[in-house]
C-alpha positions in Angstrom: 92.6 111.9 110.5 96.2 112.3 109.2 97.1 116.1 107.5 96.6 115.9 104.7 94.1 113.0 104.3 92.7 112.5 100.6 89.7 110.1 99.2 91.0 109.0 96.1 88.2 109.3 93.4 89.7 108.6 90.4 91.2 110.0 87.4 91.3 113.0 85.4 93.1 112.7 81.8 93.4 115.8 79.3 93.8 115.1 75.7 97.3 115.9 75.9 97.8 112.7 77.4 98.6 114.8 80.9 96.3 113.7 83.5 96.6 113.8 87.7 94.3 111.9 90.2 91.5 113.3 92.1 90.8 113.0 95.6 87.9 114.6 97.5 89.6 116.2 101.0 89.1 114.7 104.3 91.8 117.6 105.7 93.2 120.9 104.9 95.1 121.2 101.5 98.9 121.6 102.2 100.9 120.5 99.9 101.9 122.8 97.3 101.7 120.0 93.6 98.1 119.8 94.9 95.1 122.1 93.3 92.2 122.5 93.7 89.1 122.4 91.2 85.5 123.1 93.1 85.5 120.5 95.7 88.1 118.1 94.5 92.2 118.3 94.9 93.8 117.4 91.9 97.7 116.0 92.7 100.3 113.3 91.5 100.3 114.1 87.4 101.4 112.0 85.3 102.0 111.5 81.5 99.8 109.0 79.6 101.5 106.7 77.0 101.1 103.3 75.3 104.0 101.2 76.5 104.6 96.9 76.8 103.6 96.1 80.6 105.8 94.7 82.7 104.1 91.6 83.6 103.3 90.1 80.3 104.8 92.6 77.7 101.3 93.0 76.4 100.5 96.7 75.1 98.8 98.7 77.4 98.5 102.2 78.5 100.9 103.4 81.1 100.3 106.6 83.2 104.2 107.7 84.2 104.8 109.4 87.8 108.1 110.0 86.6 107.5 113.4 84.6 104.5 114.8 85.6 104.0 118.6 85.3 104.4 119.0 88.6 107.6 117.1 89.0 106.7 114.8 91.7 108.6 114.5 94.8 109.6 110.8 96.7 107.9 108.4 96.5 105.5 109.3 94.2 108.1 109.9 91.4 108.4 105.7 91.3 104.4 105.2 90.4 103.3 103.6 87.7 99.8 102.6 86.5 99.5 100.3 83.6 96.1 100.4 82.2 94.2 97.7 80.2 90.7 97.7 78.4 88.3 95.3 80.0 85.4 96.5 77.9 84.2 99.9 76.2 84.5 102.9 78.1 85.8 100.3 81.5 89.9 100.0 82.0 91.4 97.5 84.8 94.3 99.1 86.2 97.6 97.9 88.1 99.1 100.4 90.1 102.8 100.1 91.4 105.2 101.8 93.3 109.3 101.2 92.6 109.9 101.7 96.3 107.6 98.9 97.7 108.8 96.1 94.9 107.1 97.6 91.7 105.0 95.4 89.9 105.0 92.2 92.1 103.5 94.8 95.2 100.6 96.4 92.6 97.2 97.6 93.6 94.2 96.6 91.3 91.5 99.6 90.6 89.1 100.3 87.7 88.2 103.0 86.0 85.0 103.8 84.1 
C-alpha cells in the first residue's frame, strides 16, 4: 500500500465543537498533524458549527477544514462536511473538497 495509508473510521467530536477524523493505520504514521490514540490515528481537525448548506440553504452542521487546531495543509484546508440529522443519534453527511468542484463533487457517509 501507499505511505501513509489510513482506514477512515469515522469521527471524533469534543464538546468544544473541535473534532478530527479517525483512521485505523494500514502504514507507518508520518505525517506530523497526525496522532495517535491506542490503535487509531487521529488527523484533519476541524471546527464544528451550525451554518446554511450550500445546496439548499437549509441549516445544518458544518465541520470546517479551514481552522482546525492543527492548521491543515493543501488540500485538506478546502474540506468541508455538512452534516444533517436523519434520525436520533444517526447524521447523513456530504463531504466536499474546494479543489475537486466543492459541493457538486461531494461524498455521501453516515455517522452513528
Amino acid at each position: 500500500p501507499p505511505r501513509n495509508c489510513n482506514l477512515w473510521l469515522g469521527k471524533f467530536i469534543e464538546s468544544s465543537g473541535e473534532g478530527q477524523n479517525v483512521f485505523k493505520p494500514l502504514t507507518a504514521l508520518t505525517a506530523t498533524s497526525e496522532s495517535r490514540r491506542g490503535n487509531m490515528v487521529h488527523a484533519r481537525d476541524f471546527c464544528v458549527r451550525q451554518a446554511n448548506s450550500r445546496i439548499d440553504r437549509r441549516p445544518c452542521f458544518l465541520l470546517d477544514y479551514s481552522n482546525g487546531r492543527s492548521k491543515n495543509s493543501f488540500p485538506w484546508c478546502g474540506m468541508r462536511d455538512e452534516l444533517r440529522m436523519v434520525r436520533p443519534g444517526m447524521y447523513l453527511g456530504l463531504g466536499s473538497m474546494s479543489v475537486t468542484g466543492g459541493p457538486f463533487n461531494s461524498a455521501l457517509f453516515v455517522l452513528e
